[in-house]
Backbone bond lengths (Angstrom), bond angles and torsions (degrees), N, CA, C in turn:
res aa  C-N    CA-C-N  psi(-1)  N-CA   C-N-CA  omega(-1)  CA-C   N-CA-C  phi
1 X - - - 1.476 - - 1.538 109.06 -
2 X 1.349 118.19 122.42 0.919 106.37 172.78 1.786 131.35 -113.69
3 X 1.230 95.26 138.63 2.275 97.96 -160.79 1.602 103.49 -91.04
4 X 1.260 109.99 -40.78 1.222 113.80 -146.08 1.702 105.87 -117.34
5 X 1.648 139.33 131.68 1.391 122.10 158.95 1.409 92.13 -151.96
6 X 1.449 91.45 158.70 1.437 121.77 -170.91 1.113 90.91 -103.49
7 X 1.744 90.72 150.67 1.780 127.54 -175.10 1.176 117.54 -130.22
8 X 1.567 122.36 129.62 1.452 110.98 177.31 1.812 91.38 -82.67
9 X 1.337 118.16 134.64 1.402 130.01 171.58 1.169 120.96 119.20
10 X 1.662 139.76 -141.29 0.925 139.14 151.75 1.300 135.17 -129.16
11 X 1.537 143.79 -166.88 1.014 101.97 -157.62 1.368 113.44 -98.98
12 X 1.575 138.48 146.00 1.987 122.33 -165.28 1.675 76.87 103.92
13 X 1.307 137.87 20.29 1.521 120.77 148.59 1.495 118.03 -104.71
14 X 1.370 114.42 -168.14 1.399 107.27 -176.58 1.343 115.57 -75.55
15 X 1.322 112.56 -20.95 1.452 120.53 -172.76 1.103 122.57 -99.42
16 X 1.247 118.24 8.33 1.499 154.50 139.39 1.318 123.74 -61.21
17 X 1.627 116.44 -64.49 1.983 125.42 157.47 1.618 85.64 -46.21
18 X 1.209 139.97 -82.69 1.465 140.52 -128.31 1.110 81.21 -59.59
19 X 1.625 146.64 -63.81 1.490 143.43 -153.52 1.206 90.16 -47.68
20 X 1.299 123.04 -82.31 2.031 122.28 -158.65 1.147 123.27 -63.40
21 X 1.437 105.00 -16.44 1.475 111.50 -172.03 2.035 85.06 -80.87
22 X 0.878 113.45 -37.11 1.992 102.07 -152.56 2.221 89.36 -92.76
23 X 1.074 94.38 -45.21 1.913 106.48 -165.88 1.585 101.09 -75.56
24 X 1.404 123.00 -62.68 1.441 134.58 169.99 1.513 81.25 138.62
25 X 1.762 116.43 178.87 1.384 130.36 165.18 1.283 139.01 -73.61
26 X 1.638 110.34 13.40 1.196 127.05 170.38 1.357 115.08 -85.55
27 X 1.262 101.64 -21.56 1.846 110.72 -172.02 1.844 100.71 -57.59
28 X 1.758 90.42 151.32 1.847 87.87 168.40 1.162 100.36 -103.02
29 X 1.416 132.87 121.21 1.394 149.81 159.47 1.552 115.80 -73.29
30 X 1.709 106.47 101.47 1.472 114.39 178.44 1.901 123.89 -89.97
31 X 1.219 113.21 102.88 1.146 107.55 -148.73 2.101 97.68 -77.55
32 X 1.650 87.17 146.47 1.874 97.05 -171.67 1.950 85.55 -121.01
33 X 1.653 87.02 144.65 1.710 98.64 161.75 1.397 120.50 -85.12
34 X 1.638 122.03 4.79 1.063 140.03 -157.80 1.470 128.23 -177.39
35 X 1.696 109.22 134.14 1.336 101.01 177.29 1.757 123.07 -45.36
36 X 1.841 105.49 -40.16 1.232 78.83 -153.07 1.745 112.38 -93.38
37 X 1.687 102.51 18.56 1.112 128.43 -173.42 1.936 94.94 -94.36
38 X 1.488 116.82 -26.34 1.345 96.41 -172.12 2.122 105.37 -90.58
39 X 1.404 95.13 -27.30 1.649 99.31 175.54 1.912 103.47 -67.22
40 X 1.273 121.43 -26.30 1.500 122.55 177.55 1.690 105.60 -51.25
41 X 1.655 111.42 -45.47 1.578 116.67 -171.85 1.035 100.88 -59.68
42 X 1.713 139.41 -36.89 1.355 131.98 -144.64 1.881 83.61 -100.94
43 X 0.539 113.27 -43.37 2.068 128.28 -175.19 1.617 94.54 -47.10
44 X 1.522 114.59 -60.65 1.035 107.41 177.82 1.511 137.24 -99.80
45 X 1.602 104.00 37.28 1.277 122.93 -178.42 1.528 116.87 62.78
46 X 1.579 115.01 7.67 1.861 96.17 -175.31 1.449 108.91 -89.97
47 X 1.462 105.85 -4.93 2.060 103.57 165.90 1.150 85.73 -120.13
48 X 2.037 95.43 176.70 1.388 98.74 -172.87 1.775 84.88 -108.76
49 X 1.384 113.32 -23.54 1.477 95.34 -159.65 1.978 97.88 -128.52
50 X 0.715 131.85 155.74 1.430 138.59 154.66 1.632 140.81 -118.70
51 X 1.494 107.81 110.31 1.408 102.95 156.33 1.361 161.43 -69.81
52 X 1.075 120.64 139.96 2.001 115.48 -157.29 1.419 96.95 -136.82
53 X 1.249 117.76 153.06 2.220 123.84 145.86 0.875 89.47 -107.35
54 X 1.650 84.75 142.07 1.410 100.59 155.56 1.105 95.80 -155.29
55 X 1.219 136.02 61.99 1.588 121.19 133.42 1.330 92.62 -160.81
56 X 1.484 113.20 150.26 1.850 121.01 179.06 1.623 93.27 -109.30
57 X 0.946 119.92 145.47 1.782 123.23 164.24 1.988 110.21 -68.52
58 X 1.464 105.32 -27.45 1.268 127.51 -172.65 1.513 103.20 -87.94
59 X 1.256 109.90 -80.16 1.883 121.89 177.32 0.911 115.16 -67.98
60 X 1.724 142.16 -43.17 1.429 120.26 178.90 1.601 97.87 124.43
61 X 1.021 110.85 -164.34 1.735 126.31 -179.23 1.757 93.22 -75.32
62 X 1.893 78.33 149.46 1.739 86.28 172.34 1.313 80.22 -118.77
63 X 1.649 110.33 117.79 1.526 119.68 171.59 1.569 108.23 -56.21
64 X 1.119 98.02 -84.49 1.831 110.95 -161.52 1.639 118.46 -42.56
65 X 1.950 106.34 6.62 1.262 97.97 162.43 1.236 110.75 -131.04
66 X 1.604 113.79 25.40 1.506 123.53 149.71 1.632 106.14 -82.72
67 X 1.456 111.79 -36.03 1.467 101.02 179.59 1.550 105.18 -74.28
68 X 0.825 125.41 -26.74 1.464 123.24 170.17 1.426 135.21 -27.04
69 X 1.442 92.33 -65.03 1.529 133.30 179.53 1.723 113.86 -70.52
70 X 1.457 106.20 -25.24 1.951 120.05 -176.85 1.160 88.11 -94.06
71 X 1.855 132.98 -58.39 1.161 119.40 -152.89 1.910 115.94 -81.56
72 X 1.173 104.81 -6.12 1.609 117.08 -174.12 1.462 108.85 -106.84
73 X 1.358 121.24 16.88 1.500 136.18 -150.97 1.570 115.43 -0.54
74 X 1.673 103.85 63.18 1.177 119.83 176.35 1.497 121.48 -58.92
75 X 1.368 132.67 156.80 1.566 105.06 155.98 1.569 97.99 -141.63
76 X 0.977 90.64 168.67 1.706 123.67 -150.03 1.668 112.09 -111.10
77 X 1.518 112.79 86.81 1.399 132.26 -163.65 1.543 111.15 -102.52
78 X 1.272 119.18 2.38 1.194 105.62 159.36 1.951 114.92 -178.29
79 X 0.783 151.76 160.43 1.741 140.29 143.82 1.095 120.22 -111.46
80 X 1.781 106.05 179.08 1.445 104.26 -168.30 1.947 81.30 -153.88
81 X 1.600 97.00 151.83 1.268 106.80 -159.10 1.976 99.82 -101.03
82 X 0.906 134.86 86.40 1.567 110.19 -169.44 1.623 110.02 -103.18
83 X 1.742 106.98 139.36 1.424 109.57 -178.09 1.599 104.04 -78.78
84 X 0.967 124.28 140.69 1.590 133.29 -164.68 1.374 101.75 -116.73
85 X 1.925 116.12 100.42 1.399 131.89 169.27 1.146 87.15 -112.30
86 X 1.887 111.87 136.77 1.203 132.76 -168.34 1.887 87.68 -133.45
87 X 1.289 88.78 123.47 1.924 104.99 -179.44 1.428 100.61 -120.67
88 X 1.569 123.78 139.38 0.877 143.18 155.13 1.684 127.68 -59.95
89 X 1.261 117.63 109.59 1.766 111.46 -170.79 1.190 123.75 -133.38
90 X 1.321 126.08 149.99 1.249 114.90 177.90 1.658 103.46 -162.58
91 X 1.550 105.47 -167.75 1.664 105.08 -176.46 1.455 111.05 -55.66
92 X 1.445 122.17 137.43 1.725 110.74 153.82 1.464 135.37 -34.09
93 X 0.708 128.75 136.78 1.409 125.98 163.43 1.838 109.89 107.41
94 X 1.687 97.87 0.75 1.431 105.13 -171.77 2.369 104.03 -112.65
95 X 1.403 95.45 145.01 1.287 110.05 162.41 1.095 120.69 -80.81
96 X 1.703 115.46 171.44 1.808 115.61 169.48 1.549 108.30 -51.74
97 X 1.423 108.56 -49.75 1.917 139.98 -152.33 1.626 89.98 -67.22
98 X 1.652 133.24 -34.55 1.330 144.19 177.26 1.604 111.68 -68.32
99 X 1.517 106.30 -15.21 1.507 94.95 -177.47 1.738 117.84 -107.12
100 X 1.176 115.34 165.09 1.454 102.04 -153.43 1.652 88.39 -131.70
101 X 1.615 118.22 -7.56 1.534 120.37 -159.22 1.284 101.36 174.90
102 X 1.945 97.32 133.20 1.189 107.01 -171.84 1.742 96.72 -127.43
103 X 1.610 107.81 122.33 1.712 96.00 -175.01 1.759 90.41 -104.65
104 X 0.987 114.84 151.53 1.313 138.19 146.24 1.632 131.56 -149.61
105 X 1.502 105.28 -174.57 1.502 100.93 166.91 1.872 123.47 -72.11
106 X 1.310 115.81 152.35 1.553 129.50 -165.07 1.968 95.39 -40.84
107 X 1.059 87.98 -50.72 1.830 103.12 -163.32 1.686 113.56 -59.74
108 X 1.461 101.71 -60.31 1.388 106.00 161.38 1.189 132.60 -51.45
109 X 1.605 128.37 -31.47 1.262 130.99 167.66 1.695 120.45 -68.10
110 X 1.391 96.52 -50.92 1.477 108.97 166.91 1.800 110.71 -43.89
111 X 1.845 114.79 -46.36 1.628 100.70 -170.53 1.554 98.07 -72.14
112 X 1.376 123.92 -25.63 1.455 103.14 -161.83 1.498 112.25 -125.67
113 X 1.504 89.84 43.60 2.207 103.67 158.57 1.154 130.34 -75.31
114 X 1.250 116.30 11.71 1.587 115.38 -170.02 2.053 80.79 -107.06
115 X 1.210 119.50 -74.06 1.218 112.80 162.38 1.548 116.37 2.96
116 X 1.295 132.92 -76.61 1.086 145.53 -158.90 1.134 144.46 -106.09
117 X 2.161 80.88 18.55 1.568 115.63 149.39 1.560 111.02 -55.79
118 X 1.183 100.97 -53.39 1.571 106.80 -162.15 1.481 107.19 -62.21
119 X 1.277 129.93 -9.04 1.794 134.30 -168.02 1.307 99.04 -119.40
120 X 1.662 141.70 42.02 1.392 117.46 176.20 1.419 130.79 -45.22
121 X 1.428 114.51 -8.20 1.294 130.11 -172.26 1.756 94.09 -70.51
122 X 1.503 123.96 -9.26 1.614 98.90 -156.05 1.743 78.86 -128.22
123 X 1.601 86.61 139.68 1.547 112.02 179.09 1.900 99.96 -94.39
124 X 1.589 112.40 131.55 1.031 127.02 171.53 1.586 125.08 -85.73
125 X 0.981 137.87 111.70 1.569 130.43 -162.43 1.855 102.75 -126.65
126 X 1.120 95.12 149.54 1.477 99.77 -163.27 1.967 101.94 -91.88
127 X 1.082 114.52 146.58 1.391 113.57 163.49 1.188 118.01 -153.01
128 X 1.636 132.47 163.82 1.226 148.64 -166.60 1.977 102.22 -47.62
129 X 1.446 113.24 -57.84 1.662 122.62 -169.68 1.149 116.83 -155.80
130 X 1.175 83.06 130.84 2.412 101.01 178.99 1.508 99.23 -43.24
131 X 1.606 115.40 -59.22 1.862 94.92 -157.77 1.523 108.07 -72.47
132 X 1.354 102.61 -13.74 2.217 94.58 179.38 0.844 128.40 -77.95
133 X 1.659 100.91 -0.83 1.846 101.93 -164.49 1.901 81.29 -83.97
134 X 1.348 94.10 -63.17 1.364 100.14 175.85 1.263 146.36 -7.79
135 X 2.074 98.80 -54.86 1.133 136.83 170.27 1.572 99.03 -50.36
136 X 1.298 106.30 -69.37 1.802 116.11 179.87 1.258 128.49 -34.39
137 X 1.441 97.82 -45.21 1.427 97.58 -171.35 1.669 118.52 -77.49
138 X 1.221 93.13 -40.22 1.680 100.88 157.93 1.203 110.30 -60.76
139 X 1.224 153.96 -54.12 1.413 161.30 -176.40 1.984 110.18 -27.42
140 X 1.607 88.22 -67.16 1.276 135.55 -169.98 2.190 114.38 -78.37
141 X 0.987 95.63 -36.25 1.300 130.65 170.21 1.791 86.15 60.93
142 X 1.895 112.09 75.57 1.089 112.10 -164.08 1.732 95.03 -109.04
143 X 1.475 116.54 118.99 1.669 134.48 155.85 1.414 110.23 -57.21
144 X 1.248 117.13 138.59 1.460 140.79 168.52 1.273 130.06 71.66
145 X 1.353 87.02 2.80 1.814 97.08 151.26 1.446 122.80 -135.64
146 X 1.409 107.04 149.13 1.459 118.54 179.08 1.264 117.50 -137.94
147 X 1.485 108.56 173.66 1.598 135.97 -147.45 1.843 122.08 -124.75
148 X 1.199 97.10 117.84 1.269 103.79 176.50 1.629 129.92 -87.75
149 X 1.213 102.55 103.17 1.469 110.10 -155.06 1.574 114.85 -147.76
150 X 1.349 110.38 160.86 1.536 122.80 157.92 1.446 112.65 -14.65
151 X 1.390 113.66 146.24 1.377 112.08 152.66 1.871 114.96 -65.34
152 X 1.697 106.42 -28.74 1.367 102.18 -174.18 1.655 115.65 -83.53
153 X 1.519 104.66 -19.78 1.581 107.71 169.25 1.965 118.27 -59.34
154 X 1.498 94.78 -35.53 1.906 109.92 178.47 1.263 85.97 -58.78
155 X 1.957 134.55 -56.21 1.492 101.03 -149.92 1.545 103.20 -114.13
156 X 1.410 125.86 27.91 1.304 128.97 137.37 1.071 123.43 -68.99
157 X 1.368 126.35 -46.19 1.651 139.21 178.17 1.289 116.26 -83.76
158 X 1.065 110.22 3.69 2.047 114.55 175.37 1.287 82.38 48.20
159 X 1.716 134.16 71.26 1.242 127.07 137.97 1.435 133.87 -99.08
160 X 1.207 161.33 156.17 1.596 147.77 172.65 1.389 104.39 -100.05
161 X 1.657 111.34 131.43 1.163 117.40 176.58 1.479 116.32 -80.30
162 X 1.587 118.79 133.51 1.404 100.03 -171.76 1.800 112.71 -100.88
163 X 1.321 105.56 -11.61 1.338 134.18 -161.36 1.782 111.19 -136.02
164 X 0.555 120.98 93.99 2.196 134.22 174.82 1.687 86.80 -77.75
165 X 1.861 85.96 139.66 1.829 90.72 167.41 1.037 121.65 44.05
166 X 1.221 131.56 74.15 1.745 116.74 -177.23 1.704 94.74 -117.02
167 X 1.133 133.92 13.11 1.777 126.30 159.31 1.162 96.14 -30.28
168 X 1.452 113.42 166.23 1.422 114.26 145.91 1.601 106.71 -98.65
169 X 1.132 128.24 -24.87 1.703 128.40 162.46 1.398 108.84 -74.23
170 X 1.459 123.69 122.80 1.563 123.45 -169.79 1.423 91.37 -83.19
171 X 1.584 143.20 -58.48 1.153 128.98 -178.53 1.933 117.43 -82.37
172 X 1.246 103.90 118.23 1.779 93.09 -161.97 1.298 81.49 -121.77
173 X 1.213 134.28 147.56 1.567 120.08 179.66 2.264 99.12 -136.99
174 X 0.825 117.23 135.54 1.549 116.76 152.46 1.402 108.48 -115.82
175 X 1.420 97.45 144.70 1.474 123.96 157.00 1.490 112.01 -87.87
176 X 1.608 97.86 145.47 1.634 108.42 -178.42 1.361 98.59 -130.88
177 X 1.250 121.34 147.09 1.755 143.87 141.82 0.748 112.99 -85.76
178 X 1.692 103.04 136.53 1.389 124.72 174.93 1.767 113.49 -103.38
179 X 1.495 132.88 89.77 1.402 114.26 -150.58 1.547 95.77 -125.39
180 X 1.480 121.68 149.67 0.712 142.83 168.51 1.386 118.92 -120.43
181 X 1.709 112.90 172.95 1.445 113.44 176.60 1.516 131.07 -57.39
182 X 1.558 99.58 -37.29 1.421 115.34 -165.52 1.839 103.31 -144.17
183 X 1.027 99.46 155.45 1.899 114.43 -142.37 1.683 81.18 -64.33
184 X 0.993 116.69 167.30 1.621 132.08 172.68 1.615 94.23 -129.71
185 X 1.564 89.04 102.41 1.968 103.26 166.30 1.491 117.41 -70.57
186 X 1.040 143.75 100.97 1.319 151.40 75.91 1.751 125.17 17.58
187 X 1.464 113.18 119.19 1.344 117.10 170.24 1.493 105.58 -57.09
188 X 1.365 121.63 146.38 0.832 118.33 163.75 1.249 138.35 -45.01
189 X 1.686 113.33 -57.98 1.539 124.32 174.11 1.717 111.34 -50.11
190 X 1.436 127.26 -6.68 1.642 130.24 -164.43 1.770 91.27 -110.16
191 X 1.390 128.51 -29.74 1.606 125.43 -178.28 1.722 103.40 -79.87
192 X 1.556 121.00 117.69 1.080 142.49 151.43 1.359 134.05 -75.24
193 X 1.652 96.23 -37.71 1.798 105.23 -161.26 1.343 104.49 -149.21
194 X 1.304 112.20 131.56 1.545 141.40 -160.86 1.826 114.75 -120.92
195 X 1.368 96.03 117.80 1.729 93.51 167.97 0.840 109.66 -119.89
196 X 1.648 120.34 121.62 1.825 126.65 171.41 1.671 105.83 -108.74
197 X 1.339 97.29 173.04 1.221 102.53 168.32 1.588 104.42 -136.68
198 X 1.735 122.80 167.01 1.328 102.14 155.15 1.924 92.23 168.50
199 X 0.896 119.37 155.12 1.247 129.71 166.96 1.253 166.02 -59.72
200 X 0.810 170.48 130.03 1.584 143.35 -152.26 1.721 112.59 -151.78
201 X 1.399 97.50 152.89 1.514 106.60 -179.32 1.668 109.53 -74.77
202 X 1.226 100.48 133.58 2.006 106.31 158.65 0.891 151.49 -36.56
203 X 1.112 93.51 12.34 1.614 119.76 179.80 1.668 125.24 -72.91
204 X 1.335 134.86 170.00 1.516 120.92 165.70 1.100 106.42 -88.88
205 X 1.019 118.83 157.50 1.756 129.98 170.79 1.636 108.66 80.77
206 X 1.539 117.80 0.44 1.508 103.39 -160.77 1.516 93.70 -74.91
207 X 1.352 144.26 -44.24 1.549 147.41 -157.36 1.570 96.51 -69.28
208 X 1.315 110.56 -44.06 1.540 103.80 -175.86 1.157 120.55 -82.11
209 X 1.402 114.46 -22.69 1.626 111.22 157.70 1.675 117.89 -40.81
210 X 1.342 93.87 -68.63 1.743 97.63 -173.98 1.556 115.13 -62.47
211 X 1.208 119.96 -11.29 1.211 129.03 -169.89 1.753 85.14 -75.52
212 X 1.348 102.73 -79.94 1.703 112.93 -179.37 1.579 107.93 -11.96
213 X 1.806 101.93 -54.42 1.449 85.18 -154.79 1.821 107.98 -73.69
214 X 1.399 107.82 -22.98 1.577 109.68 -178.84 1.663 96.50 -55.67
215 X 1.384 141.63 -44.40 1.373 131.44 -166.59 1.371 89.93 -81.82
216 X 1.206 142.29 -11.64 1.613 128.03 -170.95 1.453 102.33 -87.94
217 X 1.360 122.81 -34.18 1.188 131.85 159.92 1.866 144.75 -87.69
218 X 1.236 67.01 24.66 1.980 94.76 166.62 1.847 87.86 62.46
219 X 1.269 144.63 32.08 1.420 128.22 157.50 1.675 103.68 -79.78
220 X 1.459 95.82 150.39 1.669 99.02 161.72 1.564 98.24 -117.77
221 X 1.063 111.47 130.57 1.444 134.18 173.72 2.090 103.02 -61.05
222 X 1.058 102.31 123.55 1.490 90.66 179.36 1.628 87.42 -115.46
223 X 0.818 112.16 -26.98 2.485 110.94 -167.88 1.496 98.40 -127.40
224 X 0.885 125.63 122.41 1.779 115.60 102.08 1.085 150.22 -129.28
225 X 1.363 145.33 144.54 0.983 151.12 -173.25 1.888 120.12 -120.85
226 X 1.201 97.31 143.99 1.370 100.94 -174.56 1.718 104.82 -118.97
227 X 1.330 105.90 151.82 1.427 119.47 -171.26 1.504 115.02 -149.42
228 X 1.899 110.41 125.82 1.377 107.98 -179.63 1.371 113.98 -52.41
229 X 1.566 121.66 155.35 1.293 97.56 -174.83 2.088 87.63 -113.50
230 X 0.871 104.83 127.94 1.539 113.03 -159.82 1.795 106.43 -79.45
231 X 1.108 131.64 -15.08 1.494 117.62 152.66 1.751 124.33 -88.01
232 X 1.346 110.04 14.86 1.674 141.68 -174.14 1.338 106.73 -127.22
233 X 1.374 136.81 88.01 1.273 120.39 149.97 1.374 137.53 -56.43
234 X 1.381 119.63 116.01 1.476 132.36 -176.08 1.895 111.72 79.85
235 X 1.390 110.52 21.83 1.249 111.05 171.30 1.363 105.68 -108.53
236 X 1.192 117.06 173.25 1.665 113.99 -162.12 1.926 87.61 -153.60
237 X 1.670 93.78 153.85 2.347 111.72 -179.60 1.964 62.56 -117.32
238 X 1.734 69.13 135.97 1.762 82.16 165.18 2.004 94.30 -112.28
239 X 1.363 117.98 135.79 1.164 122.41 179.25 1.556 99.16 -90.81
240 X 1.337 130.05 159.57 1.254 123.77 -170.69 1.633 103.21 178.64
241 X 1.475 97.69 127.46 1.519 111.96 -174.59 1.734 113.85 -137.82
242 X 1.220 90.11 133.47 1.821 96.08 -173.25 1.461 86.67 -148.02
243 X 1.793 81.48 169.29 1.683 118.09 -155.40 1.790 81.92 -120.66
244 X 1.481 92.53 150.52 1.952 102.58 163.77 1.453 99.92 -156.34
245 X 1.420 118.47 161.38 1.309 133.51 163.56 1.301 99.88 -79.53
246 X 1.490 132.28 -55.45 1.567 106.57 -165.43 1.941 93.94 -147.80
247 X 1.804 72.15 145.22 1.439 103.37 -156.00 1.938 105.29 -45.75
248 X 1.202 97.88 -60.23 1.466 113.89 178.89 1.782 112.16 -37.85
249 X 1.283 132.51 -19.08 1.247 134.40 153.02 1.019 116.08 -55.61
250 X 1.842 125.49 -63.64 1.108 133.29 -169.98 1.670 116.65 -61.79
251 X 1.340 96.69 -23.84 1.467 115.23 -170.60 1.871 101.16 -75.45
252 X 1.139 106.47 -45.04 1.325 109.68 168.57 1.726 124.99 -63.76
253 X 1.330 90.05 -45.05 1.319 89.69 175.89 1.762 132.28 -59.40
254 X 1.443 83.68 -33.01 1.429 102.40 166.87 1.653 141.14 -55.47
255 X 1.652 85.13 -44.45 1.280 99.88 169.74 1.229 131.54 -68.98
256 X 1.155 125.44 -16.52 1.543 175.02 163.73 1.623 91.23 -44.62
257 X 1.536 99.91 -97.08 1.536 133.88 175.21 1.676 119.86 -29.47
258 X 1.274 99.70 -48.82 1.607 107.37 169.41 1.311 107.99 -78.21
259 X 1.394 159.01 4.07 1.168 143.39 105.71 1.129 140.64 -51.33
260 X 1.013 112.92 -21.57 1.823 114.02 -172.73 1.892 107.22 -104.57
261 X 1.639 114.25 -9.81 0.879 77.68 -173.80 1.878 89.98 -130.31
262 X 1.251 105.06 -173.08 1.641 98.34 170.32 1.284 119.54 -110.44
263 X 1.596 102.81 169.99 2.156 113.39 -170.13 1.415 98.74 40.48
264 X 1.372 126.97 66.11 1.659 115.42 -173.17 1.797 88.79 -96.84
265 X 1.265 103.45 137.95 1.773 96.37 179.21 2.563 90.50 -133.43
266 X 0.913 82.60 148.50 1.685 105.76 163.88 1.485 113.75 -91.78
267 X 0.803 121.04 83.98 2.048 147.77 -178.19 1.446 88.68 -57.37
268 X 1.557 129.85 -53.54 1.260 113.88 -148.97 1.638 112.24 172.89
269 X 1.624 113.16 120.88 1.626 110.89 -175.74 1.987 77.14 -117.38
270 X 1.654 78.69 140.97 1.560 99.58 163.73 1.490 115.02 167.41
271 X 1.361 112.25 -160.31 1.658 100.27 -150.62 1.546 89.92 -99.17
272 X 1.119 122.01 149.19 1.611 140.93 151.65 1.345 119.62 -27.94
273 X 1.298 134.58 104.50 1.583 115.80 -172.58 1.615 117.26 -106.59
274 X 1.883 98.17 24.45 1.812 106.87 -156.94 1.736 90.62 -112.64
């Protein structure tokens, strides 16, 4: 059973919705200033479960919390798919034309720069997380700047949105992991989707070998990603996640896979959340 998971942010962020949306609203949400501060809670037993992104539909993989997840031999019991509306907020009583500076996180600013063509008047500043800036400004009860955030961060922070949706991609989607210390068993017939990781020799043909055998074994490849492996110069962990109808494929395939390739590890069996 799980009571307790850690969040990189605070609470009125996305990783905050992902908590209630996947746990329900009973869960205690422990807020982290940092990924590797929120996998530390689960490391040291004070959550039971932890949330991460790692993949933007827009930006791509968030590496350094795939290394996260390999180097903490995390595993990966479930995801959650969240549509990402980014609203513009700030104190009541204020206009767009009233603001002089908008801080948020690197990522969020980056989806919604086309937006903020039209305002050259407003300086963009980078910060750690959308709901804290938020948090602050309400805190602080700070004029002429605003926050890019949740709709639920605006009505935690008694902020007014001045701007709805301002992405410039209307559908922006992240994926989240749900990881814990130790694997969460699952019946077989309920596991769909599998993330491994593992290595391979320098050779030609070695990636397309293993590739072959995932189509020989009815997987569809939905990810991969490749990563330097930093005590290896110029070797690369290919991360890799596929979907199957039935387990006994994957099971084959696997068996397969853990021979042919090297450091092959099982990240995570669980259900499909796409």
């Amino acid at each position: 059973m799980i009571k307790s998971v850690s969040i990189q942010g605070v609470k009125g962020s996305f990783h905050h919705i992902v908590a209630e949306a996947y746990f329900g609203q009973q869960v205690e949400v422990v807020e982290c200033l940092s990924f590797d501060e929120t996998v530390g809670k689960i490391l040291s037993r004070d959550c039971d479960a932890a949330i991460m992104a790692i993949e933007n539909s827009i930006a791509g993989s968030i590496l350094p919390n795939y290394a996260l997840i390999d180097q903490n031999k995390l595993h990966i019991i479930g995801e959650h798919y969240l549509d990402i509306q980014h609203h513009l907020m700030a104190l009541p009583g204020q206009s767009i034309e009233d603001i002089k500076e908008v801080v948020s996180h690197p990522m969020a600013l980056l989806q919604c720069k086309q937006f903020f063509k039209s305002y050259p008047h407003i300086r963009l500043v980078e910060d750690k997380d959308t709901a804290e800036v938020a948090h602050r400004i309400n805190e602080r009860q700070i004029k002429g700047i605003a926050a890019i955030a949740s709709k639920l961060a605006a009505e935690m922070y008694g902020l007014k949105i001045l701007a709805e949706s301002i992405q410039t991609i209307s559908h922006n989607e992240t994926r989240f992991v749900i990881v814990k210390t130790a694997n969460s068993v699952l019946p077989e017939e309920e596991i769909n989707k599998v993330s491994l990781r593992f290595s391979l020799e320098h050779k030609r043909g070695s990636l397309a070998s293993i590739l072959n055998v995932m189509s020989d074994c009815r997987l569809n490849l939905t990810k991969i990603q490749s990563m330097p492996k930093i005590e290896t110069p110029w070797k690369y962990a290919f991360f890799v996640d596929v979907t199957f109808e039935n387990y006994k494929d994957y099971s084959k395939a696997r068996s397969i896979m853990e021979i042919m390739a090297e450091d092959f590890k099982v990240l995570g069996e669980y259900k499909n959340a796409h």
